[in-house]
C-alpha positions in Angstrom: 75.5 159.4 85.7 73.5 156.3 84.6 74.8 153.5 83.1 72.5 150.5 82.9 71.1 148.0 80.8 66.8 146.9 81.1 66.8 147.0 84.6 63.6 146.8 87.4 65.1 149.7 90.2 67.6 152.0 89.6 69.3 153.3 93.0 70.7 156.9 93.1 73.9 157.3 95.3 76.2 160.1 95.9 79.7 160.2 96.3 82.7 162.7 96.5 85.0 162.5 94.0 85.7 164.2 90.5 84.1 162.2 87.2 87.4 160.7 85.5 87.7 159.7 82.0 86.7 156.3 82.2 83.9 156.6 84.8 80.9 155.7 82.6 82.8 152.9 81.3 83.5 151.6 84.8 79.7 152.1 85.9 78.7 150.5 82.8 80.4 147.0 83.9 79.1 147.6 87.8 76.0 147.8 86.6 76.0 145.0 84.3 77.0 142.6 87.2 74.7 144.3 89.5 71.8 144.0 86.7 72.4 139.9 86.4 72.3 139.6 90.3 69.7 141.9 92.0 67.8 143.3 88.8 69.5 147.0 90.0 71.4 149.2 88.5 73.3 152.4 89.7 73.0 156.0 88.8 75.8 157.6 90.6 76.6 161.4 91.2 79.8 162.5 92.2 80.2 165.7 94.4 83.7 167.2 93.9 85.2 167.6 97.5 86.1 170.8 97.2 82.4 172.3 97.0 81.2 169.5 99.5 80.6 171.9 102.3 77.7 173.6 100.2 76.2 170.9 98.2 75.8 168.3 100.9 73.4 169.7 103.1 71.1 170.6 100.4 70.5 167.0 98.9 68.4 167.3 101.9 67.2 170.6 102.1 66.2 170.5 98.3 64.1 167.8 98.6 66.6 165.5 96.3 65.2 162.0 95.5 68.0 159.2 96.3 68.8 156.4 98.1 72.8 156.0 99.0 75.1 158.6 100.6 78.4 158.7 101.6 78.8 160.0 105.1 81.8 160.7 107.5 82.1 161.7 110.8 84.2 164.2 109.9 81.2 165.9 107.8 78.9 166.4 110.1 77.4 163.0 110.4 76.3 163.4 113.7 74.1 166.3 113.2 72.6 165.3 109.7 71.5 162.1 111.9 70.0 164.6 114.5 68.4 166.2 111.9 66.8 162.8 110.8 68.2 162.8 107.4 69.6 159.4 107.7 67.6 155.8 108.2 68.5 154.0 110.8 70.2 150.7 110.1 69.3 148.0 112.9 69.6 144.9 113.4 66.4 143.2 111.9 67.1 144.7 108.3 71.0 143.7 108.9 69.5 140.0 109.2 67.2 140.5 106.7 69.1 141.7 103.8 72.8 142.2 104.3 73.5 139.6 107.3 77.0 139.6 106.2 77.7 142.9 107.3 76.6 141.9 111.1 79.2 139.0 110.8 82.1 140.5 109.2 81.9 144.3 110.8 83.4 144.4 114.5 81.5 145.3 117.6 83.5 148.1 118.0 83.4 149.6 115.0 79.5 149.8 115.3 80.3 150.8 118.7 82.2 154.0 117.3 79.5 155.2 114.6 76.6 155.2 117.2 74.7 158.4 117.3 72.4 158.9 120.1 72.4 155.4 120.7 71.6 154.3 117.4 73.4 153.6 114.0 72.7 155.1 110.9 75.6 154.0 108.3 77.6 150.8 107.8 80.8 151.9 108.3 84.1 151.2 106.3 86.0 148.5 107.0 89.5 150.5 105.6 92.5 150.8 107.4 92.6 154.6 108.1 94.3 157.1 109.5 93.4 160.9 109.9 97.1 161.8 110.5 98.1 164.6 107.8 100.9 164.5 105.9 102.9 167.6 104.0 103.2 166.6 99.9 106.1 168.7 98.4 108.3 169.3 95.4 111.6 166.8 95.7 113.4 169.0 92.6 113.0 172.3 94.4 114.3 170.9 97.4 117.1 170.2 95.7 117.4 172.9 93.4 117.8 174.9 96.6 120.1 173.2 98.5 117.7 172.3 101.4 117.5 169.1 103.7 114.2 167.4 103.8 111.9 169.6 106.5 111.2 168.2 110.1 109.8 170.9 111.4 107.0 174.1 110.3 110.3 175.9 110.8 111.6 174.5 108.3 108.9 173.9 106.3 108.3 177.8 105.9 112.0 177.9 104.7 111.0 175.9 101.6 107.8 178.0 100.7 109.7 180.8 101.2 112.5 180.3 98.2 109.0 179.4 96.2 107.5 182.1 97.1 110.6 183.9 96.1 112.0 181.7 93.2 109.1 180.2 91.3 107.4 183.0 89.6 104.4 180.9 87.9 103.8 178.8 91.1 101.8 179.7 94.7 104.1 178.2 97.4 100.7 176.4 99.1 97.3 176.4 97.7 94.7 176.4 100.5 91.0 177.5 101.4 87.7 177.3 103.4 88.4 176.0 106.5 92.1 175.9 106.5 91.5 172.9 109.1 94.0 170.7 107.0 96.7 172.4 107.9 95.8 173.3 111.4 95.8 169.9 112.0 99.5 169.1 110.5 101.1 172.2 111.5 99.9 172.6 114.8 97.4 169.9 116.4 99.6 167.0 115.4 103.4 167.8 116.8 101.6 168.5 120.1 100.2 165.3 120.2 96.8 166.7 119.8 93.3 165.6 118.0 90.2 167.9 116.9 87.0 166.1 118.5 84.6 169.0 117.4 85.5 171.1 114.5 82.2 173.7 115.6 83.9 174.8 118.8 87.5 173.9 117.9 87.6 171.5 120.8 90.6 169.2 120.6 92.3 166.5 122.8 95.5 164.5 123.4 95.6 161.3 121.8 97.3 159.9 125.0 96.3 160.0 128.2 93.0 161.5 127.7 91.6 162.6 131.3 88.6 164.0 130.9 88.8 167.5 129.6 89.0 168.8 126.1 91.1 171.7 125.5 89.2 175.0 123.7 91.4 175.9 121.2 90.3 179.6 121.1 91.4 179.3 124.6 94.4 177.9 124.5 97.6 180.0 124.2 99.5 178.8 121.1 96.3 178.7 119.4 97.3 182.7 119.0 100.8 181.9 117.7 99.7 179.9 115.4 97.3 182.4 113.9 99.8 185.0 113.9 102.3 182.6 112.1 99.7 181.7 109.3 98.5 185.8 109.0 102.6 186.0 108.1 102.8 183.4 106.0 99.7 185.4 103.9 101.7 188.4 104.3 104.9 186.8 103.1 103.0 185.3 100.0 103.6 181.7 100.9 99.4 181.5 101.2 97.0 182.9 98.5 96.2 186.6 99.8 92.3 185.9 99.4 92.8 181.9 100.9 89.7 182.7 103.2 87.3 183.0 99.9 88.5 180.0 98.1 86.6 176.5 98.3 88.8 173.5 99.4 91.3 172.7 97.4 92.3 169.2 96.4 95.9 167.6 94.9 95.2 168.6 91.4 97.1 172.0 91.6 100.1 169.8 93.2 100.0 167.5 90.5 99.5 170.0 87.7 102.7 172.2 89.1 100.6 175.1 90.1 101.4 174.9 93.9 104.5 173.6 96.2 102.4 172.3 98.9 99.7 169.8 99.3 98.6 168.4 102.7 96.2 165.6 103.2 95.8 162.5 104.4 98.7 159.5 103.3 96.9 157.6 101.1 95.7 161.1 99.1 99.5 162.1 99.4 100.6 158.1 97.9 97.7 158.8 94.7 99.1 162.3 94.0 102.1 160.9 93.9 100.9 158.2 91.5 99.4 160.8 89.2 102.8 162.3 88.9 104.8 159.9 87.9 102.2 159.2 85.7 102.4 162.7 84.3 106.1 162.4 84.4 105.6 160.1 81.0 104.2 162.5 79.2 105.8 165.9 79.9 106.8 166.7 76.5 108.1 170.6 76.9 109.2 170.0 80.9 111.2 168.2 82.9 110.1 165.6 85.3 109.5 166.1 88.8 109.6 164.4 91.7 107.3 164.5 95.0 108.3 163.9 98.5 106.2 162.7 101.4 106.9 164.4 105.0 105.8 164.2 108.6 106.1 166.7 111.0 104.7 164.9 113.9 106.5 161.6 113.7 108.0 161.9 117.1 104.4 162.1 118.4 101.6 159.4 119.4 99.1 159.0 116.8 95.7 157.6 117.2 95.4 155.9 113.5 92.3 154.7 113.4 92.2 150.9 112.7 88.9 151.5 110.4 88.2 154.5 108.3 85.4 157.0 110.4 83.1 156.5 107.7 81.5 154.7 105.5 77.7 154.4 103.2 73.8 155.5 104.6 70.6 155.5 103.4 68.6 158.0 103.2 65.1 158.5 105.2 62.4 158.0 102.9 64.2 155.9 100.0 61.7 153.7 98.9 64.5 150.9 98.5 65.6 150.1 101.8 66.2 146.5 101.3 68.4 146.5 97.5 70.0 149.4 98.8 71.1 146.8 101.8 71.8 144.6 99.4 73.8 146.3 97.1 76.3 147.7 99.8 76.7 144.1 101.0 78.2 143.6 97.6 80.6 146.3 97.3 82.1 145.1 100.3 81.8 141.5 99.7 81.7 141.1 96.2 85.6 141.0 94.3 84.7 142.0 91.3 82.6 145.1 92.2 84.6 145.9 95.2 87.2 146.5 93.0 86.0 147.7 89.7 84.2 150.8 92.0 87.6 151.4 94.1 90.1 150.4 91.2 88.7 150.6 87.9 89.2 148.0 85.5 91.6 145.6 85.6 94.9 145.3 83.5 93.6 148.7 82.1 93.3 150.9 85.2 95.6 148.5 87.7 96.8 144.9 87.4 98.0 142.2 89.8 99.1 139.5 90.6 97.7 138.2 93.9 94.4 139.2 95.8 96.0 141.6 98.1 97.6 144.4 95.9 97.3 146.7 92.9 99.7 149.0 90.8 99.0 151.2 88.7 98.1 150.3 84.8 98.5 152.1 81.9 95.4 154.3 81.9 95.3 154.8 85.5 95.1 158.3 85.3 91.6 157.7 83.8 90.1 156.7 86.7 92.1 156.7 89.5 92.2 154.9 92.9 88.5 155.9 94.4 89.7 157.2 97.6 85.9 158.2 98.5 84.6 155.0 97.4 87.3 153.0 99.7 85.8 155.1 102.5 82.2 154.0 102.0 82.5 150.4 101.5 85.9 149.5 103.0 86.4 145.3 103.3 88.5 142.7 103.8 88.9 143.1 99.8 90.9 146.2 100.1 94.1 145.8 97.6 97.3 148.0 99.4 99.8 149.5 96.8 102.1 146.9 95.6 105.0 149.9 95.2 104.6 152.4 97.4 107.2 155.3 98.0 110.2 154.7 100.4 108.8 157.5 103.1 105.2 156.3 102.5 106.0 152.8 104.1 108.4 154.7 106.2 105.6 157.0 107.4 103.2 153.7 107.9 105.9 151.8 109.8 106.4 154.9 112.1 102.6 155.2 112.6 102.3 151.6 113.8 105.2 152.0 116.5 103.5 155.3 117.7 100.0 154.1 117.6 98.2 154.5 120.8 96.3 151.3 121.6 92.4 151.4 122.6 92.8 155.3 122.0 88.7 155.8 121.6 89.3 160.0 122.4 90.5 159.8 118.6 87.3 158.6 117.1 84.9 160.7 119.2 82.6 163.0 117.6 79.9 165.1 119.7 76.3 164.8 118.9 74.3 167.7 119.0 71.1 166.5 120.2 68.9 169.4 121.0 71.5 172.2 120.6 70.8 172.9 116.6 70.4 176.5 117.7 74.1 176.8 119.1 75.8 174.6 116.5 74.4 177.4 113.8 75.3 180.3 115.1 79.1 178.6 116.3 79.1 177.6 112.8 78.7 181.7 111.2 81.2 183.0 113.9 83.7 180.1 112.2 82.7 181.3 109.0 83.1 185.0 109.8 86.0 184.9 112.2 87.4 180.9 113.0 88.1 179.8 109.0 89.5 183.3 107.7 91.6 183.7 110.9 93.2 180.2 110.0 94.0 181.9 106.3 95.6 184.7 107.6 92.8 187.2 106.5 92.9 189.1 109.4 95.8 192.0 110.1 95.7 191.8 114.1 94.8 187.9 115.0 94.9 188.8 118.7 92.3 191.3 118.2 89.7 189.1 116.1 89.9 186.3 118.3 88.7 188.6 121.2 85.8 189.7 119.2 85.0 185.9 118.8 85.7 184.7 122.3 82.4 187.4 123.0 80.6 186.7 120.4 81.0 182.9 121.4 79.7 183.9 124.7 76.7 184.8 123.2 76.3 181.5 121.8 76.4 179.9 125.2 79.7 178.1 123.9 80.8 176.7 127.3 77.8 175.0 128.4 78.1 173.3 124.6 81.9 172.4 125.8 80.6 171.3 128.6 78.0 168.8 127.3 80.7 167.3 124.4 83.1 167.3 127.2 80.6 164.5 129.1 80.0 162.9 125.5 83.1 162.3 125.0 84.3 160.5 128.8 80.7 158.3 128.1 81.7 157.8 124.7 85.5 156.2 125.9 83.7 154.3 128.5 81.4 152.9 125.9 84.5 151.9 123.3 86.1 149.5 126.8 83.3 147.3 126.1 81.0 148.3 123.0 78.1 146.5 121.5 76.8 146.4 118.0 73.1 147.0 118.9 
């Protein structure tokens, strides 16, 4: 969407995120500022995260003409940058245009986005934490008598009296990949991390030494599977999970399903958005949410910047105002927070310069979670009211944070294995995802056919060579270098 007055270049970026109410309104004003100080305006595009997996790639493949992307390393930022979709940002055009960004972005953090050698984003400044965090229904909890869940165990209790209680509601809503809740329900309480979701290699957050553990390998791994296959079985999952698209807090929020799991801050804004809906329920009660954490007796390697952040695309014609106008998002208060919180004493209001609260329209453009994640500052605002367990959660987090844990950031880069990255990514898609959603009727027996099939695909010589990436990379994060 376009929103711009008489203006010399307009810049395409895309983002994730749904189009809210207000969104051309809040573009409008961006580009009015951005109009009066570079002669630029913005036409942005919002992808909605659910269908990310298939329209990403093909801003490249189709041949799509923009100039600003979000990336994350969690979305296969290291192979679009082998695949040379991405310019690479160095030091001269840093100095040039945007020399802000060289002074106010840490070594390390450069350090950590460096693919091949080289860096192709400017990465977000956010605090961030990957950690995943279970989003559930406080009045059913009560309404059935049960304490608040610290364990899957337990968990599972509470989707079953759903599943058996709540005729109009699905206990959890969850598709694709089903990696979200791999990584709550069973990476996390062991103290694990997933380095490389291709080959499902993961790692402990502490005490690293060396060797990734192969998750198709690795005995639990089965238990887990045959534990989500009953869960399907038992209705607490959506019989045909394995053929839905991601799905994102709205069917919390709207009352459709028990169970969200994502990351805090998502889990905080759903929560929002509730008691937000809460006003104007008119033919139901109120309800209230409830944030848990299974693995808070666990190390966690909370990342002290979000792994991601803003590129440019190879071949944008508008290398140096694209430079520009990220230095502004991140730099700038009035952009930084009309793009992340909307419009002031409308959207959120405050008091100082280092919080926000929710206004009266908030629910017509919420918090930009996506947007935080590409240009991340110093200008971030945190929730001035945030739940009890949220800042319970957070506190918790900080005592259990592993310093200097660099295993937690790694992500492989495929260099000149495109060939075994494809076809590991169509024996996930055929065997890996819909195992994690239960699809299969014997687990044990479809993770033998991919174990040869992965063969095949020369999948330990690929574990090998992210196994050496990732001992270089940790040596590289003890002393790293912006360029």
């Amino acid at each position: 969407m376009t929103s711009n007055p008489s203006t010399s270049v307009t810049l395409k970026m895309y983002l994730p995120g749904e189009e809210s109410e207000d969104f051309s309104k809040v573009l409008e004003q961006i580009n009015s500022i951005l109009s009066s100080r570079l002669e630029v305006s913005l036409d942005i595009s919002l992808i909605d995260p659910s269908k990310m997996v298939q329209q990403y790639p093909t801003l490249f493949t189709n041949g799509t003409d923009f100039d600003l992307v979000y990336v994350s390393s969690d979305a296969n930022y290291m192979q679009r940058v082998a695949n040379h979709y991405y310019l690479e940002i160095t030091q001269d055009l840093l100095e040039k245009n945007a020399p802000s960004l060289l002074q106010t972005i840490p070594d390390e953090l450069w350090e950590q986005v460096k693919a091949n050698g080289k860096v192709y984003m400017i990465p977000s400044s956010s605090d961030y934490s990957d950690q995943m965090v279970f989003l559930i229904r406080k009045d059913l909890l009560e309404k059935y008598g049960l304490d608040i869940p610290t364990s899957l165990d337990e968990m599972e209790q509470y989707l079953k009296q759903v599943a058996a209680n709540e005729e109009d509601m699905i206990p959890y809503q969850v598709g694709e990949t089903g990696l979200e809740l791999l990584r709550a329900a069973f990476l996390q309480p062991r103290g694990l991390t997933l380095v490389d979701q291709n080959a499902l290699l993961a790692a402990p957050i502490k005490g690293f030494s060396g060797s990734l553990i192969s998750l198709t390998n690795y005995a639990p791994y089965l238990d887990y599977l045959e534990r989500i296959h009953n869960w399907k079985e038992l209705g607490l999952i959506p019989d045909n999970a394995a053929a839905r698209r991601t799905v994102s807090y709205d069917a919390f929020v709207q009352g459709d399903s028990a169970l969200y799991i994502g990351d805090l801050d998502s889990a905080l804004l759903a929560q929002m958005l509730v008691q937000q809906d809460n006003r104007h329920r008119l033919n139901e009660a109120p309800w209230e949410s409830l944030i848990v954490d299974l693995s808070s007796n666990q190390p966690t390697g909370a990342f002290s910047h979000a792994p991601a952040g803003i590129a440019i695309r190879n071949g944008s014609q508008h290398v140096d105002l694209a430079l520009q106008v990220i230095d502004l998002f991140r730099n700038d208060r009035q952009l930084h927070d009309l793009l992340l919180y909307g419009i002031q004493n409308e959207h959120w209001s405050s008091s100082d310069t280092s919080s926000w609260e929710a206004g009266s329209s908030f629910s017509d453009y919420p918090t930009n979670l996506y947007a935080r994640y590409a240009f991340g500052s110093s200008l971030d605002r945190e929730p001035a009211y945030p739940s009890e367990e949220y800042t319970s959660i957070q506190e918790q987090w900080k005592k259990q944070k592993v310093q200097n844990s660099s295993i937690n950031c790694f992500r492989p880069y495929p260099d000149e294995r495109y060939s075994v990255v494809s076809d590991m990514e169509l024996l996930n898609i055929k065997y890996l995802f819909p195992l994690q959603l239960g699809a299969y009727d014997d687990p044990g027996d479809y993770l033998k056919r991919y174990q040869e099939k992965s063969k095949m695909a020369v999948l330990e010589t690929y574990i090998q060579v992210v196994n050496d990436q990732a001992v270089d990379y940790c040596k590289r994060m003890d002393n790293p270098s912006a360029f």
